[in-house]
Biopython code that builds the backbone (N, CA, C, O; Angstrom):
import numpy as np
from Bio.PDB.StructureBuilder import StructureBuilder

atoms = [
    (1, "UNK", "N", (-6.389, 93.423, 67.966)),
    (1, "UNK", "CA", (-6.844, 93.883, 66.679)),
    (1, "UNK", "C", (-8.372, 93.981, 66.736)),
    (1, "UNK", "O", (-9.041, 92.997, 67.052)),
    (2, "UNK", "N", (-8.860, 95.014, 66.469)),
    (2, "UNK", "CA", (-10.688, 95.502, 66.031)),
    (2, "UNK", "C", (-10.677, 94.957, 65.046)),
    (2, "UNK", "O", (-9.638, 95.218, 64.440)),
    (3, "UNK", "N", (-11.629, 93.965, 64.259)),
    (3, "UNK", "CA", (-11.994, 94.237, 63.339)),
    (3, "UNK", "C", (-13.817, 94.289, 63.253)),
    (3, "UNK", "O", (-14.558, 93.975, 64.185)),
    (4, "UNK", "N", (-14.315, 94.828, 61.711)),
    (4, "UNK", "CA", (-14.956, 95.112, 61.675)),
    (4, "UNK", "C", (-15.971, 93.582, 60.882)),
    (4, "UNK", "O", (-15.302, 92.723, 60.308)),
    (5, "UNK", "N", (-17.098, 93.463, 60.930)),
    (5, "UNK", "CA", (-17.792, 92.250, 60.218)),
    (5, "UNK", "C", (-19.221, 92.421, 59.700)),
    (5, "UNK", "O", (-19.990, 93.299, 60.090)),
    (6, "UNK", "N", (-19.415, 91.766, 59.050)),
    (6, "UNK", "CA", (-20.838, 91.373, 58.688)),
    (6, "UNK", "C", (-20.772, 90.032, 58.704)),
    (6, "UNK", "O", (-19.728, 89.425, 58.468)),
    (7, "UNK", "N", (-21.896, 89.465, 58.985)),
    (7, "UNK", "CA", (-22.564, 88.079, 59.259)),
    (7, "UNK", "C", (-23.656, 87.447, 58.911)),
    (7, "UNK", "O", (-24.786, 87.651, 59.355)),
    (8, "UNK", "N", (-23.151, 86.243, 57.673)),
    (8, "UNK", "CA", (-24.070, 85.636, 57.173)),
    (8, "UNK", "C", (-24.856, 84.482, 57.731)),
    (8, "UNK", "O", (-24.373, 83.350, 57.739)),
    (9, "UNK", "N", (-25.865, 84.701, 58.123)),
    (9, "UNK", "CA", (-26.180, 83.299, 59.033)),
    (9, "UNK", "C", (-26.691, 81.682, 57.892)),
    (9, "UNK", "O", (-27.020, 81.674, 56.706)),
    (10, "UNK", "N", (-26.581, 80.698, 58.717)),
    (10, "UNK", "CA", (-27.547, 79.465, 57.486)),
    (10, "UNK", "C", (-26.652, 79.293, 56.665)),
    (10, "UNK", "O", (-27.000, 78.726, 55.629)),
    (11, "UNK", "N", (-25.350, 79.656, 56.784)),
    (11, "UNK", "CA", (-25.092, 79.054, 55.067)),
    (11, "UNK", "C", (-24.580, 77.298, 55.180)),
    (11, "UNK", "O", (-24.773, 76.613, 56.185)),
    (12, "UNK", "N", (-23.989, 76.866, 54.067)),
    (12, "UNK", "CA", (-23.213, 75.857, 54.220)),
    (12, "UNK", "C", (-22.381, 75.185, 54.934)),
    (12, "UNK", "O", (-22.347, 74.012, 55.306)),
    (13, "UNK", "N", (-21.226, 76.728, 55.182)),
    (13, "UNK", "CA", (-19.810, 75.955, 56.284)),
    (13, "UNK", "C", (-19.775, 77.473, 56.753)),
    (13, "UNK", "O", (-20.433, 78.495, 56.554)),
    (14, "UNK", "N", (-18.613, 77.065, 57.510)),
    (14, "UNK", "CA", (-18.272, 78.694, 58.159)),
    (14, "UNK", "C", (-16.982, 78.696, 57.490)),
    (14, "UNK", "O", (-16.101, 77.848, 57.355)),
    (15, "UNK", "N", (-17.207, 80.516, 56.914)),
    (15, "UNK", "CA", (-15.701, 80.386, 56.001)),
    (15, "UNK", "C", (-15.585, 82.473, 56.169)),
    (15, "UNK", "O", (-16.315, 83.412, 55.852)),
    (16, "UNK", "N", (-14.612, 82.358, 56.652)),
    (16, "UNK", "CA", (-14.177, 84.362, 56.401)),
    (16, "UNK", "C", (-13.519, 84.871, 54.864)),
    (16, "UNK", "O", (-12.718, 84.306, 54.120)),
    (17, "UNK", "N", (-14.026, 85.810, 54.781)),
    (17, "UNK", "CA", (-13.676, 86.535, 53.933)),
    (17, "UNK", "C", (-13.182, 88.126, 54.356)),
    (17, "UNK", "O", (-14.013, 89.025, 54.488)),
    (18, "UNK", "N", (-11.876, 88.316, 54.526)),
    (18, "UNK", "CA", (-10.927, 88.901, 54.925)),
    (18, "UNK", "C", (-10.656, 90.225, 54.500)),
    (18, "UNK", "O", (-9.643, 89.961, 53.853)),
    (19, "UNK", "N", (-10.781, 91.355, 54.383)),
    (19, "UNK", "CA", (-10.679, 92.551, 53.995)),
    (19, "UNK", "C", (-10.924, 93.675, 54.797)),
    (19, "UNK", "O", (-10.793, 93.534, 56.013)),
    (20, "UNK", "N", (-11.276, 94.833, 54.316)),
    (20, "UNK", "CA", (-11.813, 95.919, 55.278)),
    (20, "UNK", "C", (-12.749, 95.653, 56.151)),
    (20, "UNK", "O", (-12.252, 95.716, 57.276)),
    (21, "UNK", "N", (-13.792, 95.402, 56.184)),
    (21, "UNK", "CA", (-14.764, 94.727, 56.761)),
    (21, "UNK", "C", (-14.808, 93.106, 56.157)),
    (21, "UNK", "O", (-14.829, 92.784, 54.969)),
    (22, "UNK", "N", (-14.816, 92.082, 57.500)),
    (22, "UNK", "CA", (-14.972, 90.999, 57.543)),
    (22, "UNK", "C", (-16.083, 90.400, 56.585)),
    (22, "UNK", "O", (-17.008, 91.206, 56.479)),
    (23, "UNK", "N", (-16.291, 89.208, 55.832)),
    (23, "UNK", "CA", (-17.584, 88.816, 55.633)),
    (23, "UNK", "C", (-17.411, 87.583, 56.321)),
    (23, "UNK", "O", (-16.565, 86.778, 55.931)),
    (24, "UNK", "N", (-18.500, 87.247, 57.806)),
    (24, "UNK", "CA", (-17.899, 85.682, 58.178)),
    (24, "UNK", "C", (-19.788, 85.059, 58.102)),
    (24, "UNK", "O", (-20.863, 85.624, 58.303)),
    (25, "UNK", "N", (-19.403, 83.692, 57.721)),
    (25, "UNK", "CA", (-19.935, 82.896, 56.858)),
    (25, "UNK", "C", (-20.360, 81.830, 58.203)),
    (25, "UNK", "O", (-20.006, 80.659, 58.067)),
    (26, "UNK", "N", (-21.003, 82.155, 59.311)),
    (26, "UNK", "CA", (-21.949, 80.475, 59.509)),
    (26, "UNK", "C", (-23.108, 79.481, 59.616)),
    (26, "UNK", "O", (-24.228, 79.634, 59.128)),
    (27, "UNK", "N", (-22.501, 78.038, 60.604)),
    (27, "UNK", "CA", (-23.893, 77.507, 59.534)),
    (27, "UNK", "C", (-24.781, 77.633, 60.468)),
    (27, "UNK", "O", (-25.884, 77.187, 60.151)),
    (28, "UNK", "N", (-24.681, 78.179, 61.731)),
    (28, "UNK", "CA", (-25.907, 78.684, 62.802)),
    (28, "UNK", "C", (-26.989, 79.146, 62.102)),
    (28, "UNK", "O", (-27.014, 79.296, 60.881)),
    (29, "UNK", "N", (-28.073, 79.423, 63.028)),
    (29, "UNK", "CA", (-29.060, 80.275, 62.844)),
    (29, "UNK", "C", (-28.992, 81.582, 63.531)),
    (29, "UNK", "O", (-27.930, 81.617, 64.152)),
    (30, "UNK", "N", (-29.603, 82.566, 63.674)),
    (30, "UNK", "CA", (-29.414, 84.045, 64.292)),
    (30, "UNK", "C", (-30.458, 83.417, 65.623)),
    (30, "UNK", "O", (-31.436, 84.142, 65.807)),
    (31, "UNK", "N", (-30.414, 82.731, 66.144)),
    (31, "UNK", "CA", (-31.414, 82.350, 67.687)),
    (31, "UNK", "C", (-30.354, 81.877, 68.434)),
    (31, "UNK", "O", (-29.355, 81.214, 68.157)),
    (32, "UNK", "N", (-30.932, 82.520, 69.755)),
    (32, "UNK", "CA", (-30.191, 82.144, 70.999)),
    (32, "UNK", "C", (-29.048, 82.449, 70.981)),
    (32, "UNK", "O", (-28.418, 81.739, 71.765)),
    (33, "UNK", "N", (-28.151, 83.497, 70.238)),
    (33, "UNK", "CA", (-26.488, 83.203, 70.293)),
    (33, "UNK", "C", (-26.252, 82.354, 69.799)),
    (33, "UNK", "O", (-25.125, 81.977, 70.120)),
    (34, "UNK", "N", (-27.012, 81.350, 68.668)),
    (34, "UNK", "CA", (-26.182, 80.586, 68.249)),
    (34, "UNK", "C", (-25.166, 80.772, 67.590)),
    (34, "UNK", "O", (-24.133, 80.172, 67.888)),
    (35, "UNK", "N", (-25.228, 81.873, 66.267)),
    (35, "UNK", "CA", (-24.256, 82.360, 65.768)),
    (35, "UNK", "C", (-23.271, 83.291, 66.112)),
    (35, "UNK", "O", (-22.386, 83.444, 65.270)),
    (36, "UNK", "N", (-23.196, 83.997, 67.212)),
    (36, "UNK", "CA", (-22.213, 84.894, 68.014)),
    (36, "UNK", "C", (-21.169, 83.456, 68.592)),
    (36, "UNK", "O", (-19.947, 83.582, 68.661)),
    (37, "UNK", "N", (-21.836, 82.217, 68.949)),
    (37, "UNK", "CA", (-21.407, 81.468, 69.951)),
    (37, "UNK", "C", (-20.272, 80.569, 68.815)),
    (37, "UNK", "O", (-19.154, 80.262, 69.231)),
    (38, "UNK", "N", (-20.710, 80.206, 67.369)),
    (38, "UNK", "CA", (-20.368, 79.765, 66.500)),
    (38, "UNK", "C", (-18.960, 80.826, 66.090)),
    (38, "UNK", "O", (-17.796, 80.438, 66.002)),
    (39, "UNK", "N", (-19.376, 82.008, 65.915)),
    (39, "UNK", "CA", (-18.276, 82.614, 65.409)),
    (39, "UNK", "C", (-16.804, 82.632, 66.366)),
    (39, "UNK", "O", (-15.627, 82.656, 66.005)),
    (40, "UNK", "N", (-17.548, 82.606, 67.998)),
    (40, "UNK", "CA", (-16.409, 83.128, 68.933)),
    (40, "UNK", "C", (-15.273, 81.489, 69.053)),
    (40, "UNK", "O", (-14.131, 81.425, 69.508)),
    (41, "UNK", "N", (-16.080, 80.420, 68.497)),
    (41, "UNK", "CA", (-15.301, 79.098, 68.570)),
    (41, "UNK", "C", (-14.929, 78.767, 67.548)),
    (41, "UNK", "O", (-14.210, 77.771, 67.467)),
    (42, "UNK", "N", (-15.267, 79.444, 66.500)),
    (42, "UNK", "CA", (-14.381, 79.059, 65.204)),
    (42, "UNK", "C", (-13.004, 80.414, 65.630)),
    (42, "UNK", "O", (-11.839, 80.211, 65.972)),
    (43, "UNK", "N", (-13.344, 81.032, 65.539)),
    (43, "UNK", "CA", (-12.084, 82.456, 65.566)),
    (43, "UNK", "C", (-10.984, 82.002, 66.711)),
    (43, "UNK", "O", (-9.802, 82.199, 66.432)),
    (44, "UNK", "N", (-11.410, 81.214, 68.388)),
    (44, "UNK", "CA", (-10.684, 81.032, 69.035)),
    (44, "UNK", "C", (-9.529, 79.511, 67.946)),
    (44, "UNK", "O", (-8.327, 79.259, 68.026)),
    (45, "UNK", "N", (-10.171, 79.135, 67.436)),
    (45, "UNK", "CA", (-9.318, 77.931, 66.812)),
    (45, "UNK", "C", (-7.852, 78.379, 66.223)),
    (45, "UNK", "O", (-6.951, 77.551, 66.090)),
    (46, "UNK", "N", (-7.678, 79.916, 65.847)),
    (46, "UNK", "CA", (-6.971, 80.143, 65.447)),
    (46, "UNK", "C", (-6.298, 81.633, 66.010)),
    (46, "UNK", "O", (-5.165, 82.008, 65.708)),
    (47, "UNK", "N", (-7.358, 82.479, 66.992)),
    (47, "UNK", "CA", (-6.396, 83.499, 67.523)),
    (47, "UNK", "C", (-6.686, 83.414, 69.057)),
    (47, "UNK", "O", (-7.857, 83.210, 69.380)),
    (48, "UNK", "N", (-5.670, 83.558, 70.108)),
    (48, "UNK", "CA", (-5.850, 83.218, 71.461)),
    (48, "UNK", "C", (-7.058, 83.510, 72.001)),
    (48, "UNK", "O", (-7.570, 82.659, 72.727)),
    (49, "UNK", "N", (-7.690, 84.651, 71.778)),
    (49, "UNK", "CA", (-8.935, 85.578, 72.304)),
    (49, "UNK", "C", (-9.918, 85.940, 71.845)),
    (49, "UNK", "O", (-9.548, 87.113, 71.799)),
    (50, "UNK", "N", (-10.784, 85.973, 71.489)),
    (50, "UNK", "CA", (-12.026, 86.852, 70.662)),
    (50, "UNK", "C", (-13.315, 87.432, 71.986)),
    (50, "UNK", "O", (-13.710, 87.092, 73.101)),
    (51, "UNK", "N", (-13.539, 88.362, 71.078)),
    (51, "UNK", "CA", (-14.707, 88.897, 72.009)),
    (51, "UNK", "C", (-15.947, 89.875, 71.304)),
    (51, "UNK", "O", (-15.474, 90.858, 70.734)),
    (52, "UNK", "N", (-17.037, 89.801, 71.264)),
    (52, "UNK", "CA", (-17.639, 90.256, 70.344)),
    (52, "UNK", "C", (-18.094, 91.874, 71.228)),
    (52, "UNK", "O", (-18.757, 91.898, 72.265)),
    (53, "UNK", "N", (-17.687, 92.798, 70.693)),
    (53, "UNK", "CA", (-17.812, 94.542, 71.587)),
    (53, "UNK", "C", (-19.226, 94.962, 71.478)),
    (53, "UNK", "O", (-20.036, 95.114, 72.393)),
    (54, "UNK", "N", (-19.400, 95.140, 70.088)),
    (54, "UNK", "CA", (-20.396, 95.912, 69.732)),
    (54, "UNK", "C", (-20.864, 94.456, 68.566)),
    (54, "UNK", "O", (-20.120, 93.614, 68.064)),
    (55, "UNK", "N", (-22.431, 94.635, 68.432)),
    (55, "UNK", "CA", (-23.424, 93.904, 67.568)),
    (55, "UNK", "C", (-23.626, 92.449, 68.222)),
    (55, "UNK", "O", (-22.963, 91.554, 67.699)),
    (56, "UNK", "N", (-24.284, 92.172, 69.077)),
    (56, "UNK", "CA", (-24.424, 90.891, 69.598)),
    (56, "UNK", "C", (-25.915, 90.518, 68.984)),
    (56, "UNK", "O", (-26.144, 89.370, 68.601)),
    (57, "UNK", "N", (-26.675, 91.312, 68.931)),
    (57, "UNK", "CA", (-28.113, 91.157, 68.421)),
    (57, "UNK", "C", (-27.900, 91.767, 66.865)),
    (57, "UNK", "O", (-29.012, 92.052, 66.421)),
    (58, "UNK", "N", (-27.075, 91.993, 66.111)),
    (58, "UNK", "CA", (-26.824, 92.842, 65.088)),
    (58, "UNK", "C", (-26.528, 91.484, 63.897)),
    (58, "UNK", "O", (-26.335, 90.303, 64.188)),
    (59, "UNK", "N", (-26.568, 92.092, 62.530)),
    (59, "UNK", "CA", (-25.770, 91.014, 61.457)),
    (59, "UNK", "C", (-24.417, 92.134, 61.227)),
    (59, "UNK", "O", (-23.576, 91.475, 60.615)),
    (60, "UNK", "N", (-23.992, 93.231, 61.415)),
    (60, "UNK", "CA", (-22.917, 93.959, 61.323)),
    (60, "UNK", "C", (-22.507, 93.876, 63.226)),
    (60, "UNK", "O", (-23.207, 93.983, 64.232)),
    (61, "UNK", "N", (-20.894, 93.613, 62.969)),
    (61, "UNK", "CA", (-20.503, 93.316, 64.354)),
    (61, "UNK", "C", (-18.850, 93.962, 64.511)),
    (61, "UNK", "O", (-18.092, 93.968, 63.540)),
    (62, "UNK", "N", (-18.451, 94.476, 65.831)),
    (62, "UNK", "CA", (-17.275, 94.643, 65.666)),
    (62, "UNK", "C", (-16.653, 93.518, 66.844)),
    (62, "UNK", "O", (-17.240, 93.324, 67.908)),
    (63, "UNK", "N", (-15.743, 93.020, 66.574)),
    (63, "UNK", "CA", (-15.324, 91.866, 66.939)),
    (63, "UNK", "C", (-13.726, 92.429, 66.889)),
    (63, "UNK", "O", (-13.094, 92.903, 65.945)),
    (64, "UNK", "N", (-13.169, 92.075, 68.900)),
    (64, "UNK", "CA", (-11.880, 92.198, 69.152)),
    (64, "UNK", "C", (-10.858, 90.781, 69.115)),
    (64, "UNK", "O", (-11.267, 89.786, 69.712)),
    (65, "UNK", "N", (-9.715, 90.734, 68.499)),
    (65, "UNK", "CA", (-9.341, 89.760, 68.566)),
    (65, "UNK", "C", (-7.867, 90.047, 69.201)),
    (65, "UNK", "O", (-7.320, 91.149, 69.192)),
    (66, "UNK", "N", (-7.364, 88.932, 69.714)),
    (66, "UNK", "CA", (-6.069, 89.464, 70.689)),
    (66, "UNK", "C", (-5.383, 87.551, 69.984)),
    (66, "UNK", "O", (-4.279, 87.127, 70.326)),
]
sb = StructureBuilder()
sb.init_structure("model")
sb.init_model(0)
sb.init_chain("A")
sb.init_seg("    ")
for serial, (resi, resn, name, xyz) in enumerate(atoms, 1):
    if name == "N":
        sb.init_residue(resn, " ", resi, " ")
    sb.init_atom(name, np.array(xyz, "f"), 0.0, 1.0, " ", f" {name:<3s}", serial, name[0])
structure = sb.get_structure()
């Protein structure tokens, strides 16, 4: 499955919001991959695979999940 995202960095907790385009929510900062690295270990918790395609340096991202 593609889906599509935007990415809030700093917030509180990490939490998705599910629709046409993703809104995912974490508590990283945008340095170093922290938040690409945050998103790909919260998402594996619950689908076998993730992989981020397109937007690694981006706050809009498309993100494959298997």
């Amino acid at each position: 499955m593609i889906i599509k995202a935007k990415v809030r960095t700093n917030q509180n907790k990490f939490s998705i919001i599910e629709g046409d385009v993703w809104i995912i929510n974490v508590k990283a900062v945008a340095e170093n991959n922290k938040a690409n690295l945050e998103i790909i270990k919260e998402l594996s918790k619950k689908y076998s695979s993730v992989r981020i395609l397109k937007g690694a340096k981006s706050k809009e991202k498309i993100i494959e999940i298997i």
